[in-house]
C-alpha positions in Angstrom: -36.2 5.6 47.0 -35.0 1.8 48.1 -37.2 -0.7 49.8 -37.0 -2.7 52.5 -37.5 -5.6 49.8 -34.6 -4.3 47.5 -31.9 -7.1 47.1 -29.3 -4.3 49.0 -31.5 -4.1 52.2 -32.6 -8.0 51.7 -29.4 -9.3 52.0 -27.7 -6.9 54.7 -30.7 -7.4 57.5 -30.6 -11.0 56.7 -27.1 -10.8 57.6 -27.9 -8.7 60.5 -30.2 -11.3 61.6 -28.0 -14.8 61.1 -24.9 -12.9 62.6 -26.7 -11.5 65.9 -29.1 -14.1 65.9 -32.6 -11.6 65.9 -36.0 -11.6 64.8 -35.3 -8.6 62.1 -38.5 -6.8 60.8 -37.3 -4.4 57.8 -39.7 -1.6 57.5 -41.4 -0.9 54.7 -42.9 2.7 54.7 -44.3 5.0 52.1 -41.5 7.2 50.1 -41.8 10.3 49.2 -43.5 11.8 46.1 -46.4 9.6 47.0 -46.7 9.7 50.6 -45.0 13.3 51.3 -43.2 13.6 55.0 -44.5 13.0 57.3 -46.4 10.0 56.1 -42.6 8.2 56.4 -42.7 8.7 60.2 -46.5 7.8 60.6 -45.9 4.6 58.8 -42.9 4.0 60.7 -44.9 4.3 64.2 -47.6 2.2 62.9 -45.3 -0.4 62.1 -43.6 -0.2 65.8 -47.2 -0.1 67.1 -47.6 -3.5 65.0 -44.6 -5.0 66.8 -45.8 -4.2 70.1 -49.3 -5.7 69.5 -47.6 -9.5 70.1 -46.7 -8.5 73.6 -48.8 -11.1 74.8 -47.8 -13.5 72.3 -51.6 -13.4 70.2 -50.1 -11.1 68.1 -51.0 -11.8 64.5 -47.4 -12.8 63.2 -46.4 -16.2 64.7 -43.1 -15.6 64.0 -42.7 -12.7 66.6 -45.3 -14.3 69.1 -43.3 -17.6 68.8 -39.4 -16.4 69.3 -38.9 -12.7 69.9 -38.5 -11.2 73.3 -39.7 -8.0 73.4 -38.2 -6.8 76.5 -34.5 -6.1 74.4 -35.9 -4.3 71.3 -33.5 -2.3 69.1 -34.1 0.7 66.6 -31.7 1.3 63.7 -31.4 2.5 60.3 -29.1 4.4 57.7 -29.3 8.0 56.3 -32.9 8.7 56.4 -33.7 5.7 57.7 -31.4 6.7 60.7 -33.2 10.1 61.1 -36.8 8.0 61.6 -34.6 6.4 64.1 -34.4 8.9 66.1 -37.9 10.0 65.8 -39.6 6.3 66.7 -37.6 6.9 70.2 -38.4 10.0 70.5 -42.1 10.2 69.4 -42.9 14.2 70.2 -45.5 15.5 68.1 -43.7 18.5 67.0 -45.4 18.5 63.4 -46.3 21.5 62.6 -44.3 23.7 64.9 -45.0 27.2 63.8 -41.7 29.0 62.4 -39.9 25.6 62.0 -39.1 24.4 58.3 -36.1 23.9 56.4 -33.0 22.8 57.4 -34.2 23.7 61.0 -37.2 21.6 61.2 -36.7 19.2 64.4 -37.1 16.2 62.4 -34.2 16.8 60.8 -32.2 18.8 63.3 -33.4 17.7 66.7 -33.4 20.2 69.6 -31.7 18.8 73.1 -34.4 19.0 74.8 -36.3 16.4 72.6 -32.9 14.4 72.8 -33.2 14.1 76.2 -36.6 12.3 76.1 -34.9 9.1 74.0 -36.7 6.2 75.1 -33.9 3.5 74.8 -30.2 3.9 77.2 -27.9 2.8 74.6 -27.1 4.4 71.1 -24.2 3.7 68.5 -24.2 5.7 65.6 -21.5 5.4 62.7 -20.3 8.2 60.4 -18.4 8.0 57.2 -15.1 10.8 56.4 -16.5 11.1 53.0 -20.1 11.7 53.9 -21.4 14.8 53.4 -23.5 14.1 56.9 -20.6 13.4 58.7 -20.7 16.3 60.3 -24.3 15.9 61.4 -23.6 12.7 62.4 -20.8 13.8 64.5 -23.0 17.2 66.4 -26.0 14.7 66.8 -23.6 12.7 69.5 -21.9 15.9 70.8 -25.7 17.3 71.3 -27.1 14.2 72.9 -24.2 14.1 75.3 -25.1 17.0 76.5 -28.9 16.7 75.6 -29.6 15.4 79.7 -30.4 12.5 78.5 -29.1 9.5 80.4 -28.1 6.6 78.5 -24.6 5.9 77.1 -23.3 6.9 72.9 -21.0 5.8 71.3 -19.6 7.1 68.1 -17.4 4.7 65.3 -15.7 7.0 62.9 -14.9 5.0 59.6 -12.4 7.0 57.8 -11.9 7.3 54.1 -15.6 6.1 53.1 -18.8 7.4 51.9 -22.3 7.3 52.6 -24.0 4.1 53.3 -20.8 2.2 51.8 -21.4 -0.8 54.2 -25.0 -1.9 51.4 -23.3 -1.0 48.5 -19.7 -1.9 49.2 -21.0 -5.3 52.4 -17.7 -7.1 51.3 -15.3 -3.5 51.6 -12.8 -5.0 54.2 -14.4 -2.0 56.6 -17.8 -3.2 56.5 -17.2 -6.2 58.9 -14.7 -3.6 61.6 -17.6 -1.6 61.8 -18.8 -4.5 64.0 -22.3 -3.7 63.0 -24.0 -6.2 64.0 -22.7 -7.5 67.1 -21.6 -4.8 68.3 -24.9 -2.9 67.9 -27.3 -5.2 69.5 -25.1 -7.8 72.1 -22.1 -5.7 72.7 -23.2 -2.2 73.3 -22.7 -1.7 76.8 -18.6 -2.7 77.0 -17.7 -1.3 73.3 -16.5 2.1 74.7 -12.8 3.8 74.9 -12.0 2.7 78.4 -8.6 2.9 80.0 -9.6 0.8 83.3 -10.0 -2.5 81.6 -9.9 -4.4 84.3 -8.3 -7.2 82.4 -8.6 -9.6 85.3 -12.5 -10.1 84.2 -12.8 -11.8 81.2 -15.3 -10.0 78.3 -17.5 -11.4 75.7 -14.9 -9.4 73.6 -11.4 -10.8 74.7 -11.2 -13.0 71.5 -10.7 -9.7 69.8 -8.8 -8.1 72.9 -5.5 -7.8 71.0 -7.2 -6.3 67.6 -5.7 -3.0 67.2 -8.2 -0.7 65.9 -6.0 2.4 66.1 -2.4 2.6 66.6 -0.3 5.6 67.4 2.8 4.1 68.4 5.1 5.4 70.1 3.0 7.3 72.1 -0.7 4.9 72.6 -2.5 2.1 70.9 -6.3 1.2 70.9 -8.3 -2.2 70.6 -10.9 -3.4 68.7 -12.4 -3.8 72.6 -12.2 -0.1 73.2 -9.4 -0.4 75.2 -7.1 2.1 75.3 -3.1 1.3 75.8 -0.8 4.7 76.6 2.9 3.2 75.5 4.5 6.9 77.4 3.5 9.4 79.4 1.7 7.6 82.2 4.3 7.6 84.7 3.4 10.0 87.8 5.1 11.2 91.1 3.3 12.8 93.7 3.6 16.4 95.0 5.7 17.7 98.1 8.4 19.2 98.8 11.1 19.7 96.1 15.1 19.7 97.7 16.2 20.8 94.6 14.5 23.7 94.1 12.9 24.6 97.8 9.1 24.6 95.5 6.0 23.0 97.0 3.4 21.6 95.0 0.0 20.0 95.8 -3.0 18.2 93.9 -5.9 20.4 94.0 -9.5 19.5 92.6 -11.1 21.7 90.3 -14.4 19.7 89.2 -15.1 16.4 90.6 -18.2 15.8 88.5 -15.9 16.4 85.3 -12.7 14.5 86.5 -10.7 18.0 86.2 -8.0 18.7 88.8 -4.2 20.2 88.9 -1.2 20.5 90.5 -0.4 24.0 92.0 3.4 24.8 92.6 4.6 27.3 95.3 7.9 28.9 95.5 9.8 29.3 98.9 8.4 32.5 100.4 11.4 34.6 101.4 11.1 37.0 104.2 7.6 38.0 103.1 5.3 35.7 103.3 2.5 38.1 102.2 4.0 38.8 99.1 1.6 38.4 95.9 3.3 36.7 93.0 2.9 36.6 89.4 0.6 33.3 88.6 1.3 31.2 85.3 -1.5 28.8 84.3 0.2 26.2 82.3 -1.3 23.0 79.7 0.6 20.2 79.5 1.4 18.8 75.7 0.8 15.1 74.5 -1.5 15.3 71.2 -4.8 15.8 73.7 -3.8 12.1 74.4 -1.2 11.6 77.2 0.8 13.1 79.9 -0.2 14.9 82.7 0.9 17.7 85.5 1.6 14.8 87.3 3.9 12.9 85.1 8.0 13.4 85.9 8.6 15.1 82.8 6.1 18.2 83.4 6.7 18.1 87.4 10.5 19.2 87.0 10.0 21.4 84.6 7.5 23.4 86.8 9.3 22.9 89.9 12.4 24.6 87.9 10.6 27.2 86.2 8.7 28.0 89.4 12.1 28.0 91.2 13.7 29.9 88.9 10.9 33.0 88.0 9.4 33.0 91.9 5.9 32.4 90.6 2.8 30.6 91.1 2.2 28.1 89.0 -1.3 26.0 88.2 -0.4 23.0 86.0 -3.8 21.8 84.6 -4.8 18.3 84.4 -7.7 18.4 81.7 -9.1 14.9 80.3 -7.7 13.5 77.4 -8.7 11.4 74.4 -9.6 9.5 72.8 -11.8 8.7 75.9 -12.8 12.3 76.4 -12.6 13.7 72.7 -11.4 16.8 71.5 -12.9 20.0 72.1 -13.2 18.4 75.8 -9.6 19.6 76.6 -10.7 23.2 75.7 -13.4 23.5 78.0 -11.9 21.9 80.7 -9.0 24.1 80.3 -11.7 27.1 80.6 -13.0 25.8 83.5 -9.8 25.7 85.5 -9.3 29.3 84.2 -12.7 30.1 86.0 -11.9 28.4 88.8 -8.6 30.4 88.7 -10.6 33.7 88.3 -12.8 32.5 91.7 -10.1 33.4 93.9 -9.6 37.1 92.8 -11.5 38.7 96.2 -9.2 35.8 97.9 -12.5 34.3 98.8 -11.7 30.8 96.3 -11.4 27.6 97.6 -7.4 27.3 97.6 -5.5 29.1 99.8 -2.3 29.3 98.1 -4.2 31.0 95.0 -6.0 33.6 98.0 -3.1 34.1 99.5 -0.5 34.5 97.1 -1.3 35.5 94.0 -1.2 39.2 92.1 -4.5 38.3 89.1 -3.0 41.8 87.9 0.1 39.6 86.4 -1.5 36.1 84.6 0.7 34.3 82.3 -0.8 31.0 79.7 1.4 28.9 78.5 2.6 25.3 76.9 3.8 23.0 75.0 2.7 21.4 72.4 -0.9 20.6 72.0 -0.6 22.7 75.3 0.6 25.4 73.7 -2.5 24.9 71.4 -4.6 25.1 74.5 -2.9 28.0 76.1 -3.8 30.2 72.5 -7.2 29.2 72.6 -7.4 30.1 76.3 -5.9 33.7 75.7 -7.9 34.1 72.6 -11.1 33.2 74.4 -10.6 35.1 77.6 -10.1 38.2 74.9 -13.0 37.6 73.9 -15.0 36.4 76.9 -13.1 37.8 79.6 -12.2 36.8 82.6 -13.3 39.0 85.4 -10.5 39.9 88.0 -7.6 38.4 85.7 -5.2 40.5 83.3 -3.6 38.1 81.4 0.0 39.8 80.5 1.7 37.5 78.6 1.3 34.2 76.5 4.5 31.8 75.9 4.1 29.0 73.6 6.7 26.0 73.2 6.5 24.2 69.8 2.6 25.1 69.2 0.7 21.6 67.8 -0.8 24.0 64.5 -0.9 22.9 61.5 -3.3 23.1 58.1 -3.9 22.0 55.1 -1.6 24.3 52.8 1.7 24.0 53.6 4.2 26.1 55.4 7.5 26.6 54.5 9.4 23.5 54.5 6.7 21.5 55.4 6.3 20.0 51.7 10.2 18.4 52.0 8.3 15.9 54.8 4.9 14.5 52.9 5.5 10.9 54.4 4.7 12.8 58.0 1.8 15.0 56.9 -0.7 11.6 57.1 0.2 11.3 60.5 -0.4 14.6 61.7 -3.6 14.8 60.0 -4.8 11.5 61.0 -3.9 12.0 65.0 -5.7 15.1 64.4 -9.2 13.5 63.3 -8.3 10.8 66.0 -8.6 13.5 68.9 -11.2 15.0 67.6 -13.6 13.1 65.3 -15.8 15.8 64.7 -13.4 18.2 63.6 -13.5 19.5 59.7 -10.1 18.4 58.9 -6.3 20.3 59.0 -8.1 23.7 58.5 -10.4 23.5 61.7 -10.0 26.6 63.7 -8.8 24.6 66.8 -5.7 23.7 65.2 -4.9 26.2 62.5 -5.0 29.7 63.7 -5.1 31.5 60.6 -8.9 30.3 60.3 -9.8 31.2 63.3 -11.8 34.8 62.9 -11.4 36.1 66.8 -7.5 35.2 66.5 -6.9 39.1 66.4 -8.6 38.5 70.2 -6.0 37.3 71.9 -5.8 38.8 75.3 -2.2 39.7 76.0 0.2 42.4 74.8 3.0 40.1 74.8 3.5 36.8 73.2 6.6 34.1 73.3 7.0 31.6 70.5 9.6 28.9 70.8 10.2 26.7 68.2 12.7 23.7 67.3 15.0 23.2 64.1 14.3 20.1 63.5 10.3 20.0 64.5 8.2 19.4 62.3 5.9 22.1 63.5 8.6 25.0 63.1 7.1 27.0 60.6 4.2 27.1 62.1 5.3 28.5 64.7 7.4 31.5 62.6 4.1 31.4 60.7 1.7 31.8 63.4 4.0 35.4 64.1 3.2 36.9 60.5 -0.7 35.6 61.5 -0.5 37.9 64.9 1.4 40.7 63.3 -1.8 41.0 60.2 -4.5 39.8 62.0 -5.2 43.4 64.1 -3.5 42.1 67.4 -1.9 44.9 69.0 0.8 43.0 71.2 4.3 42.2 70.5 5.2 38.8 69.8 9.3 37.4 69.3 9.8 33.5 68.4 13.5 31.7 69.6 14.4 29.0 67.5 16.8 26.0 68.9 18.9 25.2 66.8 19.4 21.2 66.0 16.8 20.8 68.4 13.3 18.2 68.1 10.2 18.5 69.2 10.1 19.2 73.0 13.4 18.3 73.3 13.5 20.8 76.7 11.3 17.5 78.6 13.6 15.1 77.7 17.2 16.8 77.9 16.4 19.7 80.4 20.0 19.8 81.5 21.4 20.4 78.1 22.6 24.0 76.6 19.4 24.8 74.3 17.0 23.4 77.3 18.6 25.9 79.7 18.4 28.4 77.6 15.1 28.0 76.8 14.3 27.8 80.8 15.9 31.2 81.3 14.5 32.7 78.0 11.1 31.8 80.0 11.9 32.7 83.3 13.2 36.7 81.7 9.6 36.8 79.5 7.6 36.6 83.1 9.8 38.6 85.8 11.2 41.8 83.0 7.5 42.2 82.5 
């Protein structure tokens, strides 16, 4: 159904074309019953082939002869329209492909390898939260970023709207933040998260430079520009030598091509320098948006702990959103673990982790959306493996899990459910919602996985995320894990408090409480 001559289409590509100042033609192909599929995507080409014929300006339109320059040509559509999109630039006969039909037909779910043949190097494509193709939407940019193709995607979320709402709804306040038309055919090579804005070089954009588009304060902000603003967490001190706690730490990196490095903590070495110490692999927290290993926060409280437990300790700097969205944490958190695993035969490319290490006594662990991390990490390597490595223990501080039933006294606090939910879908835009396996446990089927006999839950009395954490015992003690898990509440205590008071009672206790689950092992 629709037409390119309905009053809808008419007026939003006329729109299009006074606002970024194109030649607009509006396609007008055959709809199914009448012309069946794939007479849609003939049409289509025929029409692109018509466009090209005025090349050499004797086309037969004047219009297109006269004023368009053919050199910056864009492609775009909605819903079905946007799938013929993608077919016009990819243009692979695949009609016909014998065992293909259905939902798996490559016209509607294109393989990567056809994604990497896109004949254009930018793409911006907009979901809706209400869609019922959001999730397409989303997995089509996931797939083409790892497709091999090489030109640059961006994806605009718009939350809280439905399909195609921008023709039925063009005056919806959203409709114009989309950007849509500037933004898809004169902006599209500076409208990306960035945080290196050199903001010394002015933009066609800096009239909108102080638009917030998104704004998690206290912790970051971003602009209508795609800047990105972290308000905490970007403080950083280098490694060296610690006098407060005799520990040495260095910056190691663990993939240059993926931006994934840490910081590696040694303790003094005692009278036996060949000694081989337990090794803790540890994920910083932050909502997958700030900190670091590097920040001053996480480097004492590794330097202590280190100090404290005589262990080895790899503090893992994976990238962050929303530049590098969620699931990106996850696997670059398995590719340190990897990395770890190289050095087993002491043939890896650190020497500390050669020389140093016993793989027979691994601990994961966090805080926070770190603590997330390190679950997923022992869950997967339960499920994976990881050769060489016995992972022994996994200690969580205040896990970031959460769902969309509530937990215990989660109802008394409904005004901060929103902003949970929404920082959620902010990390990781293609998520399903609360109930995604990545952040509630409980829906995860390969929970009962977890690869570790002993697990440590610490949780706060006035966190927010505190019955999760009691919860996510009853989940391991039902779910056909085998291991022994104990939780330690803080009583009067926030979120990560330990970070920010480390010299108080509860923070010391929780240090030693740590330091007794590694060494009594």
């Amino acid at each position: 159904m629709q037409s390119a001559f309905s009053s809808a289409y008419h007026n939003h590509v006329s729109a299009a074309a006074a606002e970024a100042k194109v030649i607009a033609v509006s396609v007008e192909y055959g709809l199914f019953l009448t012309r069946p599929i794939p007479g849609c995507y003939e049409d289509s080409w025929s029409a692109l082939e018509w466009v090209a014929l005025h090349s050499g300006g004797n086309g037969p339109e004047p219009w297109i002869n006269e004023h368009a320059n053919l050199q910056r040509v864009f492609i775009g559509g909605d819903s079905a329209g946007g799938n013929i999109t993608d077919s016009m630039v990819s243009r692979i006969d695949i009609f016909g492909l014998p065992g293909v039909k259905g939902s798996e037909d490559p016209r509607i779910k294109p393989p990567a390898e056809d994604l990497a043949q896109l004949g254009c190097e930018n793409m911006l494509v907009f979901v809706a939260e209400k869609d019922h193709l959001f999730h397409p939407g989303s997995n089509y940019v996931k797939k083409l970023k790892t497709s091999g193709w090489g030109g640059t995607v961006q994806l605009v979320v718009n939350w809280g709207l439905g399909h195609c709402f921008h023709i039925f709804k063009p005056h919806h306040v959203k409709a114009p933040e989309l950007g849509y038309y500037n933004i898809c055919l004169h902006k599209m090579d500076i409208v990306r998260f960035n945080s290196h804005v050199d903001k010394t070089k002015p933009t066609a954009m800096d009239s909108h430079s102080s638009e917030i588009a998104f704004d998690f304060s206290p912790f970051l902000k971003v602009y209508k520009d795609g800047r990105v603003e972290r308000l905490t967490g970007c403080d950083v001190v280098p490694p060296g030598h610690d006098p407060a706690t005799d520990v040495e730490s260095k910056d190691v990196v663990i993939s240059k091509d993926d931006d994934v490095s840490a910081r590696i903590f040694l303790p003094k070495l005692n009278d036996d320098p060949t000694q081989k110490l337990p090794l803790l692999v540890y994920f910083h927290g932050g909502g997958f948006c700030i900190e670091s290993p590097f920040s001053p926060l996480y480097h004492k409280f590794l330097n202590s702990l280190v100090s404290k437990s005589h262990i080895v300790a790899v503090s893992v700097h994976y990238r962050r959103a929303p530049e590098h969205p969620v699931p990106i944490a996850y696997e670059d958190s398995w590719t340190s673990l990897k990395w770890v695993a190289s050095h087993v035969n002491e043939n890896g490319p650190e020497e500390w982790l050669n020389n140093h290490v016993n793989f027979d006594k691994v601990f994961f662990s966090g805080d926070s959306a770190g603590a997330n991390i390190a679950h997923h990490m022992g869950v997967r390597a339960g499920a994976h493996g990881l050769s060489g490595i016995n992972v022994e223990g996994i200690a969580l501080v205040h896990p970031y899990f959460w769902g969309v039933e509530r937990v215990g006294s989660e109802s008394q606090s409904p005004e901060h459910h929103a902003a949970v939910d929404n920082l959620w879908r902010f990390a990781c835009p293609t998520s399903t919602g609360s109930d995604d396996p990545f952040l509630n446990p409980e829906k995860d089927p390969n929970m009962g996985k977890l690869a570790c006999n002993r697990v440590l839950v610490f949780v706060a009395e006035k966190d927010l995320m505190r019955d999760r954490g009691w919860y996510y015992q009853e989940l391991l003690q039902k779910c056909g894990w085998l291991g022994v898990v104990e939780v330690m509440e803080a009583k009067g205590e926030n979120h990560v408090f330990h970070l920010f008071k480390p010299d108080c009672h509860n923070a010391v206790s929780l240090l030693d409480r740590l330091v007794s689950f590694i060494t009594n092992s």
